[in-house]
N, C-alpha and C positions, 0 to 999 in steps of 0.2 A: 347425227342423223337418226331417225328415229326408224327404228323397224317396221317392216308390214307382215312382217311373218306373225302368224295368229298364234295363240297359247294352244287354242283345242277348236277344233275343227270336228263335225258331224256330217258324214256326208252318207247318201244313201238311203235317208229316211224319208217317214211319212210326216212331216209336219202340220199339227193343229195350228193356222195361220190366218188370221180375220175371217172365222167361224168357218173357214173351211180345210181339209186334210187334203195335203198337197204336199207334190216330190218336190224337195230342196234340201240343199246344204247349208248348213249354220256354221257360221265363224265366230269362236267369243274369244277378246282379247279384254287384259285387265277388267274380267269381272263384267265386263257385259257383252250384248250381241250387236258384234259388229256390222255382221254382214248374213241376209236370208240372199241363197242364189240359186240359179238354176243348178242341175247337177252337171257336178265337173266345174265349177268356175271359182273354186275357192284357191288360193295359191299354198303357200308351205305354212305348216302348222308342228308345233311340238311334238302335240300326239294327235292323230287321228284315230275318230271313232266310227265303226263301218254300224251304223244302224241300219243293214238291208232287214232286217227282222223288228223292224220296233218304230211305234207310233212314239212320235216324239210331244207331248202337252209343255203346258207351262208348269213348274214346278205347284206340287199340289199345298194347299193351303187345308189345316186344321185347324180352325177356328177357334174352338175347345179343349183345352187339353188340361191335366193339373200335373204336373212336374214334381209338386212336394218338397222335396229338397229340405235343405235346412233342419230341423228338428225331428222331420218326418220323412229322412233322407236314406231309411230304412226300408221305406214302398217304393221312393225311385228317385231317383236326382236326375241334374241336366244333362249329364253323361249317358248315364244308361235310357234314360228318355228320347233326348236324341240321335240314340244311335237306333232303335227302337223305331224313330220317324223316318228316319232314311233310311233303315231297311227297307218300309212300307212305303217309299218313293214319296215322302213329303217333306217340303225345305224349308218349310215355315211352319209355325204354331205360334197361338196366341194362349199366352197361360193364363191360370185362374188364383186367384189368391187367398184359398182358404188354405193356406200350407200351416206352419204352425213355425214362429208367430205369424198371423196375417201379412197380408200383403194389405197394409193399409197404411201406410210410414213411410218416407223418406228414405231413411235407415232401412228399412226390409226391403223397397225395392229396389235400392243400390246393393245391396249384396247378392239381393237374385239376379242383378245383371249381373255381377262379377262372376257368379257361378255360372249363368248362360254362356258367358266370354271365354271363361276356362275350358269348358267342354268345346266350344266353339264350331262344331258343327253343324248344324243348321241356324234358320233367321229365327228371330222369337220376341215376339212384343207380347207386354206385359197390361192385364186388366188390373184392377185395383180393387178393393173391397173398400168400403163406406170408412173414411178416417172418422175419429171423435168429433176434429173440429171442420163445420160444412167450409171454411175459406181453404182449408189444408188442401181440396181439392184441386186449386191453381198452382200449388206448388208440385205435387204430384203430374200435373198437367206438364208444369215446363219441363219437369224431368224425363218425360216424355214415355207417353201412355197411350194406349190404341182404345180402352174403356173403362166402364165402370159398372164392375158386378154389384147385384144386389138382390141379396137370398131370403127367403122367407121371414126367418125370425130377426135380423138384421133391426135394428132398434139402437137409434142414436138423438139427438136433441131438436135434430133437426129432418129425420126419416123413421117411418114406422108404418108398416103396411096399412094397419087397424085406422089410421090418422090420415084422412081425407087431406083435412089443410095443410099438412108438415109435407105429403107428397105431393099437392100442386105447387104450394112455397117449391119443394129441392126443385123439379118438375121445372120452373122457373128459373131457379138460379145456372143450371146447366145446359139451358135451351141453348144459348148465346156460345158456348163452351162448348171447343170441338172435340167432342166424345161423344160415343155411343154409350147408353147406360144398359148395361144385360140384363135378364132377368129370367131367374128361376122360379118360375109361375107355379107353387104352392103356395096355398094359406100356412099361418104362421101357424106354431103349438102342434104339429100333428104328427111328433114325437110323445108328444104327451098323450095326445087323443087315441094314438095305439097303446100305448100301457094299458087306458083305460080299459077299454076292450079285452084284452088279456085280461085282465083280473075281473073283467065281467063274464067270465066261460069260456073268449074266442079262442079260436088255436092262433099262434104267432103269427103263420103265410095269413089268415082271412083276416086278422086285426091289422097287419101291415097293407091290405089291397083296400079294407074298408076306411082306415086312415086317407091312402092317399088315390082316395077312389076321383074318379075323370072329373068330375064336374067340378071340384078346388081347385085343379089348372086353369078350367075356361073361365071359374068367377074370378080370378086373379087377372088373366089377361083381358077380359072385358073390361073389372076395374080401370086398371092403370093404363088402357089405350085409352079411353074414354077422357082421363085425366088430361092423358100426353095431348090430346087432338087439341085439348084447348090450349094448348101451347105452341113452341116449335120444338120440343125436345124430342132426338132421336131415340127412339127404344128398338133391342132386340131381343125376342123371347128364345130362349136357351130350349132346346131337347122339348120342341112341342110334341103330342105324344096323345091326345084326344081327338074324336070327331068335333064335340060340339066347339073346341078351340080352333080348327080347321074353319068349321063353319063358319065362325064370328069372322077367322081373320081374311077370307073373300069380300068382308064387306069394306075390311079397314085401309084407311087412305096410306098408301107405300106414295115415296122410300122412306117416308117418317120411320113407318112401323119396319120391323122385319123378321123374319123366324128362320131357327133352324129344326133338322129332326136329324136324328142319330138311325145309323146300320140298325142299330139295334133293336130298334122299334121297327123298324119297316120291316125284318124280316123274323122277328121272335113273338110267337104269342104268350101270354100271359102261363098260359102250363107248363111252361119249362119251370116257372118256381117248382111249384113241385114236381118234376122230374130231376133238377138238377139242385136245387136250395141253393143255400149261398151265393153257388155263385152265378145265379140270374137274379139277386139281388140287387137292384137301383133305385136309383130316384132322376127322374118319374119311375113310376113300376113299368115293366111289360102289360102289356093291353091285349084284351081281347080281339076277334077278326074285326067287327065294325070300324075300331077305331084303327087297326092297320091300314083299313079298305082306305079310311079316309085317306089317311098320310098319303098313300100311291094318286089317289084324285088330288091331292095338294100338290102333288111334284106335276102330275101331267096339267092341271091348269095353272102351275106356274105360280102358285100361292105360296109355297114353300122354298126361300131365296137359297139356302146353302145348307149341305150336309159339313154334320161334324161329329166327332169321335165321341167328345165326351170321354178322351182315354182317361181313367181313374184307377190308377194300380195302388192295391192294398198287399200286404203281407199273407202267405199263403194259411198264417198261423190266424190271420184274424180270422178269416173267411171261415175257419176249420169250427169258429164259433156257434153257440148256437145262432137258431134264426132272430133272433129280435135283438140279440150283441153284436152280432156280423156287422161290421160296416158294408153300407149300397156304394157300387159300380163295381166298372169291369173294365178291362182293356182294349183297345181299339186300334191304334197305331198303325200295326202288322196285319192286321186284317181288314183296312180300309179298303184301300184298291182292290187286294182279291173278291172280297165279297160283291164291289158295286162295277169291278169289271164285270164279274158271272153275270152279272145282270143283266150287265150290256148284250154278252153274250147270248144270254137265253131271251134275247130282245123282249124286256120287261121293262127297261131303262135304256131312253135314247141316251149316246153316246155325246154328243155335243151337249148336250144338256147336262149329265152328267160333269165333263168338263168343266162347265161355265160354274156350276154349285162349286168346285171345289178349288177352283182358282179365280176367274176372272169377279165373279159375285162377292167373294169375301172381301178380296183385294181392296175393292169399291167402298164393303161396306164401312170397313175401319179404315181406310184411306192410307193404305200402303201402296208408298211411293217404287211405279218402277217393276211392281211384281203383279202376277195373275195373268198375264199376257207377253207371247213370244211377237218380239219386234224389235227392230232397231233401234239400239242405245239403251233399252230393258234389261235388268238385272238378267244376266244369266243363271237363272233358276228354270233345270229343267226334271224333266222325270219320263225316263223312257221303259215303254211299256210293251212286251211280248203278250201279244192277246189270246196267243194256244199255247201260252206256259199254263199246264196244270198242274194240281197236287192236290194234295189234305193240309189242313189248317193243322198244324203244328205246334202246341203252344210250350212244349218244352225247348224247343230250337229259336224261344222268341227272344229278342237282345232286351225287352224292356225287364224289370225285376219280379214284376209278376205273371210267371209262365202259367198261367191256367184262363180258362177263357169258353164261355157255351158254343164256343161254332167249335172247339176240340173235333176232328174230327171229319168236318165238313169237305165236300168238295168246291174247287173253285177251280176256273179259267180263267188267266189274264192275269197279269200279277207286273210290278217295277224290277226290270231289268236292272237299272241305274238310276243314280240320283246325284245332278250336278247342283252343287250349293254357288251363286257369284262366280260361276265359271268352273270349279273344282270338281272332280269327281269323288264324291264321298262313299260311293255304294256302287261294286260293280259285282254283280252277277252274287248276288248275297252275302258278299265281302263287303265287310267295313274297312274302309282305306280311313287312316288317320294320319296321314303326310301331313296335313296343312286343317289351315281352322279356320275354315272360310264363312261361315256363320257372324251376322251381325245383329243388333239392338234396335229394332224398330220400334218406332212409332208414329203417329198421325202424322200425313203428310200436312194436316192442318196445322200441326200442333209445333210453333217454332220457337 
């Protein structure tokens, strides 16, 4: 006879439940949500969790993220990454594949899962980087993959930014193939086109801004949506981060198209490079107020589908480099939710809306089965959230390997209580619990 006693029971909370925040008890047994009830109607559970203090969402989704691992498993592996994600109350992440070797092989991404499975703490589907050979892509596909990134200088037989026809051909070959293709909207060379500059007079910060100054983003995304349209290939533009890119993408036809923006752009202007060096060094760069102003009218007209991290942890020894050797990014993970609760807080960012970017929109966009929404039979992935927990941004107390970070300092409101991975509590009250390794291997719900 089969038990009805629940695994774990939540009762007392505020549940985010088909776009409305409502009192109910959640029951999750083996790994998902059995039962949403009024309160008091759940029966006996293992453990019960009193969430009278905490708005319960769907487990948070980052989109973005580079894990590194493997050869460069010295800025952060799967371990301390996500443990790093569920500090910061998120159960999923979708990695990136300029690790070293790439993630564009058979071979590398069967070892990045193995390594994702070992740490096994949170979910985590894997992007791919452009293989040598354009067929390798179906085989990558069945091994099962949520996209396909594709970087500036990125040049293979069959893809090459500068090559119109090689980008309608790939354009083409992947329309039909359930993937999203990503895209880092730079023009290609403009590591080169900043040397030049250095050794034409510039100082390193003004050859690094004039390099990868705003209008190279929006020529890029103008190209290759223009491309897409004549197609049916899905594209999504990574860490948009200009006005005039903003502008273009109101006029483009969704859900083909879609973009994210980063914390980091919405709330850092362009002079913290030089206030801080290195480490407000990225790609895209920080931007001036215009193009922030933009970003905030892209979220409120809804132009802008999902925020993501962009988490990129380097060695504190690179960073220490000069400006033009430093490697670009920064960390994100641990200061997700604080920074865009504040926001909520300091009502500059609806609260539902915020939600739907960092769960239910992404879920969609890469077509992960079962997550992004609290409902019955839905993976139990949750992330419960104290909205008058405050403090200062912390970045020495952070679990990921690179403790430094430009919001050092910062105040914030609202921050992840808890973080249940498939039913498990992996994070309670800034404890990392490693009992169990509830974390699995996604991929497109398309992709079978």
């Amino acid at each position: 006879m089969i038990s009805d006693s629940l695994d774990l029971k939540i009762v007392n909370g505020t549940v985010y439940h088909s776009g409305e925040f409502i009192r109910r008890d959640i029951g999750i047994k083996n790994g998902k949500i059995s039962r949403i009830v009024q309160r008091g109607g759940l029966g006996s559970a293992e453990r019960t969790v009193d969430a009278s203090d905490a708005i319960i969402i769907p487990g948070v989704i980052d989109a973005h993220v580079h894990f590194r691992d493997l050869d460069l498993s010295y800025k952060e592996d799967f371990l301390s990454g996500s443990q790093a994600a569920i500090a910061g109350g998120v159960t999923t992440v979708l990695e990136m594949p300029n690790s070293r070797p790439k993630t564009n092989t058979l071979t590398t991404l069967k070892k990045k899962k193995t390594l994702a499975l070992k740490a096994g703490l949170i979910n985590i589907g894997f992007h791919v980087g452009l293989p040598e050979h354009l067929e390798s892509i179906k085989e990558l596909l069945q091994d099962g993959i949520v996209g396909v990134k594709i970087y500036p200088d990125d040049k293979t037989s069959y893809y090459e930014q500068t090559d119109d026809d090689k980008i309608k051909k790939f354009f083409q070959f992947i329309e039909n193939l359930p993937v999203r293709a990503c895209i880092h909207a730079e023009e290609p060379g403009l590591s080169i086109l900043e040397k030049e500059y250095i050794e034409g007079g510039m100082t390193a910060i003004d050859a690094y801004f004039k390099a990868h100054e705003p209008d190279s983003e929006a020529r890029v995304i103008k190209k290759l949506a223009r491309i897409a349209l004549e197609s049916r290939v899905k594209l999504h533009f990574c860490h948009v981060s200009t006005r005039p890119a903003i502008e273009f993408l109101k006029h483009v036809k969704k859900p083909q198209i879609s973009c994210e923006i980063t914390p980091h752009h919405l709330l850092l202007l362009k002079n913290q490079v030089n206030i801080q060096g290195t480490i407000a060094k990225m790609l895209p760069p920080l931007r001036s107020a215009t193009h922030v102003d933009a970003l905030w009218e892209g979220i409120r007209s809804g132009i802008i589908d999902i925020l993501a991290t962009d988490h990129a942890p380097h060695a504190k020894s690179e960073k220490e480099r000069d400006f033009t050797s430093a490697p670009s990014g920064l960390v994100g993970l641990e200061t997700f939710l604080p920074l865009c609760l504040t926001l909520v807080n300091e009502k500059r960012l609806k609260f539902k809306q915020l939600i739907q970017m960092i769960t239910e929109i992404p879920a969609k966009l890469f077509g992960l089965k079962n997550k992004g929404i609290i409902d019955i039979n839905k993976d139990a992935d949750l992330t419960l959230i104290n909205m008058s927990s405050s403090g200062c941004i912390t970045p020495s107390r952070f679990k990921t390997k690179a403790r430094f970070s430009p919001f050092d300092g910062w105040k914030y409101q609202g921050k992840a209580i808890m973080t249940i991975v498939n039913g498990k509590i992996v994070m309670e009250e800034d404890q990392i619990l490693k009992q169990s390794k509830p974390g699995k291997i996604l991929k497109s719900v398309f992709i079978e």
